[in-house]
C-alpha positions in Angstrom: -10.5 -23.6 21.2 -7.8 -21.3 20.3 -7.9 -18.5 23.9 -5.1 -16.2 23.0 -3.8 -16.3 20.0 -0.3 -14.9 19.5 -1.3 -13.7 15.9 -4.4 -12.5 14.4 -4.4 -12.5 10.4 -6.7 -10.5 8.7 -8.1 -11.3 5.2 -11.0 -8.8 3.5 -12.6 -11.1 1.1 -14.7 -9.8 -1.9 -15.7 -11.7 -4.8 -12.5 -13.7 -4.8 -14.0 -17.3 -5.4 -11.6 -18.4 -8.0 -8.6 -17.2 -5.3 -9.5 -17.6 -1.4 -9.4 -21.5 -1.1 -5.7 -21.1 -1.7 -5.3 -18.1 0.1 -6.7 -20.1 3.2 -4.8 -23.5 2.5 -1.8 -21.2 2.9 -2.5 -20.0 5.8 -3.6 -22.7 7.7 -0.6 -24.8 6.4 1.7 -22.1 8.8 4.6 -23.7 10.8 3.3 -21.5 13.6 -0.3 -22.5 14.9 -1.1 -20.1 17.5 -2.7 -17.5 15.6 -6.7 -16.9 14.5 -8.1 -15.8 10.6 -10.2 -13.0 11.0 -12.0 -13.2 7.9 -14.0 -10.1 6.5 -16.5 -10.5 3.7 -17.1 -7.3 2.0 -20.7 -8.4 0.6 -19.6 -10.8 -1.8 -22.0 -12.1 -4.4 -20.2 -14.9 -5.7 -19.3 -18.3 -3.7 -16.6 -16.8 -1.6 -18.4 -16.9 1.8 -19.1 -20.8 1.3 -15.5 -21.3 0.6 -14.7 -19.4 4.0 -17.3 -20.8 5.9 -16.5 -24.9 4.8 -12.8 -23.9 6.0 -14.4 -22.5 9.7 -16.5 -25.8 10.4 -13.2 -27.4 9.9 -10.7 -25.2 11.9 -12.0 -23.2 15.0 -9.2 -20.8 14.6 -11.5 -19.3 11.8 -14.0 -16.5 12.7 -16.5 -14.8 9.5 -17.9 -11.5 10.1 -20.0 -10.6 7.0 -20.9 -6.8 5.6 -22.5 -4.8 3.4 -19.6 -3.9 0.5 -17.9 -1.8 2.1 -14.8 -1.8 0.4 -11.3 -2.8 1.6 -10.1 -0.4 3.9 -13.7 -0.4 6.0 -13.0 -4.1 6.1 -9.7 -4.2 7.2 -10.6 -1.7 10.2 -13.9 -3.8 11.0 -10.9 -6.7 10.7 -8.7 -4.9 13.5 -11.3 -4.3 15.9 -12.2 -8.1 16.0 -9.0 -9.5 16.3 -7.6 -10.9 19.7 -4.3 -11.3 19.0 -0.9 -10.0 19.8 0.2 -9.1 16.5 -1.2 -8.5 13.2 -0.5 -9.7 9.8 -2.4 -8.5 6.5 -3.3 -10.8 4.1 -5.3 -10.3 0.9 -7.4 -13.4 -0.4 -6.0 -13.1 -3.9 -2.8 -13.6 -3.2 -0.2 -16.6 -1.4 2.2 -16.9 1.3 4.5 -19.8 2.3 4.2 -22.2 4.9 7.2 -20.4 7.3 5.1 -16.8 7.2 4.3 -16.5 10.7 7.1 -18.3 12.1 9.9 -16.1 9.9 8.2 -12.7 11.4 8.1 -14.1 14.8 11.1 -15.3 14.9 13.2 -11.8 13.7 10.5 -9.8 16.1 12.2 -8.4 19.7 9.8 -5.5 19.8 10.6 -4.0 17.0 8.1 -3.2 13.5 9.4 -6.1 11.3 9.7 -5.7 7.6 10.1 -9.0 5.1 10.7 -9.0 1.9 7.3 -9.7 -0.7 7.7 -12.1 -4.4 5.1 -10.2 -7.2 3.7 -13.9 -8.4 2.6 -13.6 -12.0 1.3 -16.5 -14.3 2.7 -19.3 -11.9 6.4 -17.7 -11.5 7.5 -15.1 -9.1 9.9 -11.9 -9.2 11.3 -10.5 -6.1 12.6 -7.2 -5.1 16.2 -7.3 -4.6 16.3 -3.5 -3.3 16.2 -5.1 0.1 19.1 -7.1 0.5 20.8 -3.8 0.6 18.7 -2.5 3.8 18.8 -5.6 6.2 19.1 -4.9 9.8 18.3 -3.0 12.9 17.0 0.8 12.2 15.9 4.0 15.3 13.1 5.7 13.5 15.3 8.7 12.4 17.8 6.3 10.7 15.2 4.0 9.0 13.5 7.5 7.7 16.6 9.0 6.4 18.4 5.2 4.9 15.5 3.3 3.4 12.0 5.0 3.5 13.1 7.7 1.5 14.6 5.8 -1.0 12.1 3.0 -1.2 8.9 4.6 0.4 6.7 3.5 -2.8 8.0 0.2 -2.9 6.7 -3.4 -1.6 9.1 -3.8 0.9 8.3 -0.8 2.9 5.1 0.7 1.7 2.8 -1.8 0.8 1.3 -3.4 4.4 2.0 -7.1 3.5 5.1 -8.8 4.7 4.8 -7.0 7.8 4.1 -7.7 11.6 2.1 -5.2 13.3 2.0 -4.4 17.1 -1.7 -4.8 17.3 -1.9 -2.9 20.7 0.3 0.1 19.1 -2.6 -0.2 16.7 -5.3 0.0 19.0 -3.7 2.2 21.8 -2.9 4.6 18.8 -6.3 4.5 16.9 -4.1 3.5 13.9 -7.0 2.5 11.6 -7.0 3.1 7.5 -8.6 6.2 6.0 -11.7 4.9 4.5 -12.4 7.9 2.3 -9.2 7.2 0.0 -9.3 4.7 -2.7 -5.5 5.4 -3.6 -2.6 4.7 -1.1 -4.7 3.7 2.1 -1.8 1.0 2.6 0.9 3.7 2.2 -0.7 6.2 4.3 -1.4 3.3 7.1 2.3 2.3 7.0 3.2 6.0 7.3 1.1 6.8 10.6 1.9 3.4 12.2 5.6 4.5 11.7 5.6 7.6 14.2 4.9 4.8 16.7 7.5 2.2 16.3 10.6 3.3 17.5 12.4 0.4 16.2 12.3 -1.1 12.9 14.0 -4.5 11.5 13.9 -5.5 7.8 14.8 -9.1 7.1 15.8 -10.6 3.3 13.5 -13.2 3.1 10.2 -13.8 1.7 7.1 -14.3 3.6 4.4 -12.9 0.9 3.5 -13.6 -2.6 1.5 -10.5 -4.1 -0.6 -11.7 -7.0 -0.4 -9.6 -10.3 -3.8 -8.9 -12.6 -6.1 -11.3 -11.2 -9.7 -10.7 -11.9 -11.6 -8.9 -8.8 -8.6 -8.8 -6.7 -9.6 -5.9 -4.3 -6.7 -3.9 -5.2 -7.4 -3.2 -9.0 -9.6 -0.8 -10.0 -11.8 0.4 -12.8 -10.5 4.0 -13.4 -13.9 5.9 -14.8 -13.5 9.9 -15.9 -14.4 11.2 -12.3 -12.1 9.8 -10.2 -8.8 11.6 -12.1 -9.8 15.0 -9.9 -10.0 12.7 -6.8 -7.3 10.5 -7.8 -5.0 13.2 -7.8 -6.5 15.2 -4.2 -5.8 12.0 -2.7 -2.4 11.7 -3.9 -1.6 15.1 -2.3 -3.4 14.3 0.9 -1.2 11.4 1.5 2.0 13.0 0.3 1.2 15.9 2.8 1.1 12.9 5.5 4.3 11.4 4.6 6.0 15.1 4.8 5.3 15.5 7.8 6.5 12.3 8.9 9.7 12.8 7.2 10.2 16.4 8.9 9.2 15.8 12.0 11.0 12.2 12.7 14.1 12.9 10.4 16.9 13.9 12.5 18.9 15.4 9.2 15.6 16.0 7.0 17.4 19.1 5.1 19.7 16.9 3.5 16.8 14.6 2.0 14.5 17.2 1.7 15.0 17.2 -1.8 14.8 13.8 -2.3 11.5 13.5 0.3 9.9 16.0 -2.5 10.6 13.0 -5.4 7.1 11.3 -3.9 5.2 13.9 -5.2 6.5 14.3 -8.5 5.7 10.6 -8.5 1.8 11.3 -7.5 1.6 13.9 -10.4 3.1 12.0 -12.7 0.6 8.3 -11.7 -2.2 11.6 -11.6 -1.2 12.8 -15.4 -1.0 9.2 -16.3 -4.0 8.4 -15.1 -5.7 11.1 -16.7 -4.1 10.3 -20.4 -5.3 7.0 -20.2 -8.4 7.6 -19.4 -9.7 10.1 -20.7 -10.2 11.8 -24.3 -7.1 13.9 -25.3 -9.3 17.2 -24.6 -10.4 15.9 -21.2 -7.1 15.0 -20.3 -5.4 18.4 -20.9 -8.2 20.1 -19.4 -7.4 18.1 -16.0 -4.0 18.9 -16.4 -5.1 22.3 -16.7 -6.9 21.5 -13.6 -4.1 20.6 -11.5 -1.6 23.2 -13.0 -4.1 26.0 -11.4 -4.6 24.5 -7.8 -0.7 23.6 -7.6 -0.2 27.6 -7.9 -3.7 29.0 -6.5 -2.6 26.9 -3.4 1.1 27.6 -3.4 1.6 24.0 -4.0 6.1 24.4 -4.6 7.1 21.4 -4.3 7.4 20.2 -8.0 9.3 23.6 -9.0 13.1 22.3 -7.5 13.7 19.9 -10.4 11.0 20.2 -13.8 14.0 18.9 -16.1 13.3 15.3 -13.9 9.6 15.7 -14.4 10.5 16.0 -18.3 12.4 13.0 -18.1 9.8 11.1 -16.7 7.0 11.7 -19.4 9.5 11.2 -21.9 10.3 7.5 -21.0 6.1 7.1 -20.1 4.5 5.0 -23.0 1.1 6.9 -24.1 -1.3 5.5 -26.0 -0.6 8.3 -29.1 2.3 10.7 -30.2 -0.2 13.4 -29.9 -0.9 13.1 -26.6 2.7 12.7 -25.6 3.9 16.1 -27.5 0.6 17.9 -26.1 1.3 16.8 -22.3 5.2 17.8 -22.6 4.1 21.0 -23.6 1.9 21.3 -20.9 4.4 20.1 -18.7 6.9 23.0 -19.9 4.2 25.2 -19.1 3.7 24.0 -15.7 7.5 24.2 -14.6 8.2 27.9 -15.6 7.7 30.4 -12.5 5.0 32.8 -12.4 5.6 36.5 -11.7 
């Protein structure tokens, strides 16, 4: 009977039959054994909950709590208020990590918000981010802020919550939970409020997740549908609103990366654009655009007007599905970037 675990791991499990055997395996196979899964199934309708259960009647350190679907980031929060341990981990049951997980993120933790690096495994080979060898070390909030996040802020490293060992009673002293209204960016916007609390942050070179690429069901793919451009993009600006904030009020030095904290949301309008061409008839696509164009000014929305020559850039090196929509959205674009009287 596993009392206190050191480590609680908590894995949302939807429809992932083909994926959560391994997924488990994994994580039983840790170095470190003090820890309990705290399993969360989303109302699956496939095998997975037999899987998970044949695993708990051979390993007490298991515990099933089964919902209604939910979706992920309702799971995840239902998966933080059960968990016992000290720390948290996040693990999705589509994808892998290796045996010296736990004990790698232990052993690099003395209070502070550790950061590992994560492998993108894609048809049975993996790819790793290199960008963090550059950051490795001991970071203040401030000097994290102003070094890495804003430099790296969309990638795996330091915006996705894998890799990463939580203080689970910062988390629960803090009511850190996951916004379960968004669909886009819940990670991101997690990682971004648990920051204001962690006054210490370490990132270490070495890999303790594999992230699985296009696998069927995985609960971080979507099916984009015509309605959910609109929201798509609302969301984007929600979170990028969230992540300014943090950046001005945490950043000792923020006007010199004020510029460069602004690059985030020419990144959401762009993913919002894209979205919106690939999903939607040429007309309905430029009538969203058109959408988005007349909030960004009816709500004073200036952040995209310091650089539109970057913006430009961007769109040009995007690959659309036709030359027609490509010339009509750079026109738009143009449109877009020129000041209003």
């Amino acid at each position: 009977m596993v009392d206190s675990p050191l480590v609680s791991i908590v894995i949302p499990v939807f429809n992932a039959e083909k994926t959560i055997y391994n997924c488990i395996n994994d994580v039983l196979n840790q170095t470190f054994k003090n820890f309990e899964i705290v399993i969360i199934n989303d109302g699956s309708t496939d095998n997975s909950l037999q899987i998970c259960n044949d695993f708990a009647l051979r390993d007490e350190r298991i515990k099933i709590f089964s919902n209604m679907n939910h979706g992920v980031s309702y799971s995840r929060n239902y998966g933080i208020k059960k968990s016992q341990g000290r720390y948290l981990v996040f693990v999705d049951s589509d994808d892998r990590c290796p045996n010296t997980m736990l004990e790698t993120l232990l052993k690099f933790n003395n209070g502070e918000f550790v950061l590992s690096n994560i492998s993108d495994y894609y048809k049975n080979s993996l790819h790793s981010e290199n960008d963090i060898y550059a950051y490795e070390g001991q970071y203040l909030l401030s000097e994290f802020l102003e070094k890495v996040f804003v430099f790296n802020n969309i990638k795996h490293f330091t915006g996705a919550i894998y890799a990463k060992l939580f203080d689970l009673l910062i988390i629960k002293n803090n009511k850190i939970f996951f916004d379960e209204n968004l669909n886009y960016a819940e990670d991101f916007l997690f990682i971004v409020t648990y920051l204001k609390f962690a006054p210490k942050i370490k990132i270490i070179p070495i890999t303790t997740y594999h992230y699985t690429i296009y696998v069927k069901n995985s609960l971080t793919q979507k099916n984009f549908h015509n309605t959910d451009v609109y929201n798509f993009w609302k969301q984007r600006v929600y979170v990028y609103k969230k992540y300014e904030e943090l950046m001005s009020s945490f950043c000792r030095n923020y006007i010199n990366i004020e510029a460069k904290t602004k690059e985030l949301f020419y990144e959401f309008l762009i993913s919002s654009i894209k979205m919106a061409c690939y999903t939607l008839r040429y007309k309905d696509a430029l009538n969203c655009i058109k959408t988005i164009q007349d909030e960004i000014y009816n709500q004073n929305i200036i952040y995209r007007l310091d650089n539109p020559n970057w913006i430009i850039k961007k769109f040009k090196n995007r690959n659309f599905k036709t030359l027609y929509i490509s010339l009509k959205i750079r026109y738009l674009l143009k449109k877009l970037f020129v000041r209003r009287p």
